[in-house]
Wavefront OBJ file of the C-alpha trace (Angstrom):
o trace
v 6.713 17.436 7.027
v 9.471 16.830 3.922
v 7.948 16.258 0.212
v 8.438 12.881 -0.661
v 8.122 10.756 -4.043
v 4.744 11.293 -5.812
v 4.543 14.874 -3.797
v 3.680 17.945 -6.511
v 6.993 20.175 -5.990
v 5.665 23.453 -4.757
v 6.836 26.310 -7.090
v 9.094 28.965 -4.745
v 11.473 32.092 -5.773
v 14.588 32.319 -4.787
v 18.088 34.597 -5.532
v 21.130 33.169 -7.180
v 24.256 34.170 -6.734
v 24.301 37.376 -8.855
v 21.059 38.087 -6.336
v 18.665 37.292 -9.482
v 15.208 35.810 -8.626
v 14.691 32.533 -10.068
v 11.727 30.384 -9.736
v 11.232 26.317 -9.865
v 8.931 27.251 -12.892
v 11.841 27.955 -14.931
v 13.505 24.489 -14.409
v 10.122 23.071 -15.433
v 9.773 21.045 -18.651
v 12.711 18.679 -18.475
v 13.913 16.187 -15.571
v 15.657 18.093 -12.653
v 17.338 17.332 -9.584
v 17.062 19.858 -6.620
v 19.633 19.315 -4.502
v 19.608 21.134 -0.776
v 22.987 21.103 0.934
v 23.565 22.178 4.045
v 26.544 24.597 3.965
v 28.776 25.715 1.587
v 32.521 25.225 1.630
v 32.068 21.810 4.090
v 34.030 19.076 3.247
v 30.775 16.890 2.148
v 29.096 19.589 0.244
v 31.971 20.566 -2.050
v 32.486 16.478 -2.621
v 28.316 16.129 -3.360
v 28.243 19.738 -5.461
v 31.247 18.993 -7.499
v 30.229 15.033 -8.350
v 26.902 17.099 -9.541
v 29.305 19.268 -11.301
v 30.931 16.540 -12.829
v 28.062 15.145 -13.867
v 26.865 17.892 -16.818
v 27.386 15.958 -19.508
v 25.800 12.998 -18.183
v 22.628 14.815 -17.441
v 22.340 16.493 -21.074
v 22.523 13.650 -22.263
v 19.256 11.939 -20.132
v 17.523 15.842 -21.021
v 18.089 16.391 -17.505
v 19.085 19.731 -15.236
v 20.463 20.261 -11.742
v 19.562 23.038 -9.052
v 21.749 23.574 -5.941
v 19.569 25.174 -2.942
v 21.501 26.110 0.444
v 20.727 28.678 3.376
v 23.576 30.676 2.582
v 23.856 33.799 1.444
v 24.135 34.860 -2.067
v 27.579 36.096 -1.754
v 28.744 32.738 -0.165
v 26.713 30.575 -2.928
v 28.805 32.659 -5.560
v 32.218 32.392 -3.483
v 31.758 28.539 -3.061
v 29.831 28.194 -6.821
v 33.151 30.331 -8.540
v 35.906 28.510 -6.449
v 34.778 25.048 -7.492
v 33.293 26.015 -11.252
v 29.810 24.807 -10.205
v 28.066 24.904 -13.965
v 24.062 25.028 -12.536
v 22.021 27.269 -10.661
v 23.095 27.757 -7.176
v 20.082 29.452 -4.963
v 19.838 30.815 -1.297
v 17.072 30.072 1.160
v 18.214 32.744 3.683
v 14.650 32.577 4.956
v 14.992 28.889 5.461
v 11.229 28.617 4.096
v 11.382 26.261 1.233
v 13.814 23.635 2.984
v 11.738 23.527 5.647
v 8.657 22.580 3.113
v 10.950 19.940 0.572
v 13.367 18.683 3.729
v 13.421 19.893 6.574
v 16.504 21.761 8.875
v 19.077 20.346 11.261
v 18.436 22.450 14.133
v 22.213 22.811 15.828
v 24.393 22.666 12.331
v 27.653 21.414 13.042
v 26.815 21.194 16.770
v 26.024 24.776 17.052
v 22.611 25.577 19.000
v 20.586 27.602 16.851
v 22.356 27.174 13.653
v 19.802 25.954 11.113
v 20.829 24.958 7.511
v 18.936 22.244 5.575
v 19.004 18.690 5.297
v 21.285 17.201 2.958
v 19.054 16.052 0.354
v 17.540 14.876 -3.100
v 14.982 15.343 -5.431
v 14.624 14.429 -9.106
v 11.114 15.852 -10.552
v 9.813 15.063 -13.961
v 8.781 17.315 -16.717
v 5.777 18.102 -15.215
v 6.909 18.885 -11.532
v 6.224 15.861 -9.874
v 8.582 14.650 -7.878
v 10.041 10.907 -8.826
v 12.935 10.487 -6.141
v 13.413 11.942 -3.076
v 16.469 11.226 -0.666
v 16.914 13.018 2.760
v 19.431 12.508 5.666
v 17.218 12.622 8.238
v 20.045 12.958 11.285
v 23.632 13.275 9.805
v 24.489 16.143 7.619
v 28.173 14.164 6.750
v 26.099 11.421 5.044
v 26.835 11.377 1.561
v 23.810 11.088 -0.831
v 23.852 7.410 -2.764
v 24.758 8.884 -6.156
v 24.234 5.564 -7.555
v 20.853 5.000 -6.424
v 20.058 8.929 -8.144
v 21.613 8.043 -11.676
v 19.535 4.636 -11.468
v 16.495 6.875 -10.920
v 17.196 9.212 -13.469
v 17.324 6.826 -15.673
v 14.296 5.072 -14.976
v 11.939 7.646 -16.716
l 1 2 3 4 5 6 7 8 9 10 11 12 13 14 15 16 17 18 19 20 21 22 23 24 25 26 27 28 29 30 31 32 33 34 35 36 37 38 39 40 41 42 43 44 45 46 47 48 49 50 51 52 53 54 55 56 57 58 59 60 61 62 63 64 65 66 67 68 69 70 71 72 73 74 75 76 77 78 79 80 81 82 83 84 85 86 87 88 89 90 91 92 93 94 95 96 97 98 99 100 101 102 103 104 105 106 107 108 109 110 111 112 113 114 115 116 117 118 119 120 121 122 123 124 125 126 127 128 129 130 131 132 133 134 135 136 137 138 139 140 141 142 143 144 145 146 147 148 149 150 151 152 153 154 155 156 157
């Protein structure tokens, strides 16, 4: 069952692209979006990582951070992370664990039986870890999260 709004974000470790373990508890202690995607180098996930990207400044400015969490593997989070300048945290969830506890996996990716990756979806948690928007496409990986909607939330707190 996915986390939703008011849901404690459970802490988790996971590698970056340089294969370093980081752990939600380092994000802690200002506002942060986690943001699963289901593959790198799809059309919709290099649009959604690199309006993210774009938004740096915009998130400094509101004390906020951004973490990028796919089932790839390292070396792909660094390929697709270098090629389009992504400037936050990109993590792998090769074991598929923690999107199955925050969102949930499509179960035939990109029609393919047996190909799992994780829903395309968002979460903005407060200083303390709570989580204070959450956002999940349920069926369709090439639905675009409402980028609007997450600024308004960030905002709100």
């Amino acid at each position: 069952m996915a986390l939703k709004t008011g849901d404690k974000a459970p802490d988790f470790t996971l590698h970056d692209t340089e294969k370093k373990q980081r752990t939600l508890k380092e994000f802690i202690g200002k506002k942060t979006i986690l943001a699963f995607y289901p593959g790198a180098f799809s059309g919709v996930c290099t649009k959604e990582m690199c309006t993210f990207r774009d938004w740096t400044a915009d998130l400094a400015t509101l004390g906020a951070g951004m973490v990028a969490i796919s089932v790839d593997s390292p070396l792909v989070n660094k390929a697709f992370a270098d090629q389009h300048k992504l400037n936050f945290p990109v993590l792998c969830d090769y074991t598929k664990e923690v999107s199955r506890q925050y969102c949930g996996l499509y179960d035939s990716f990109a029609g393919l039986p047996g190909l799992h990756a994780a829903k395309r979806s968002v979460f903005i948690l407060d200083n303390t870890g709570t989580i204070r928007y959450s956002w999940i496409s349920e069926t369709n990986p090439g639905a675009e999260p409402p980028f609007d909607e997450i600024r308004s939330a960030l905002n709100s707190f």
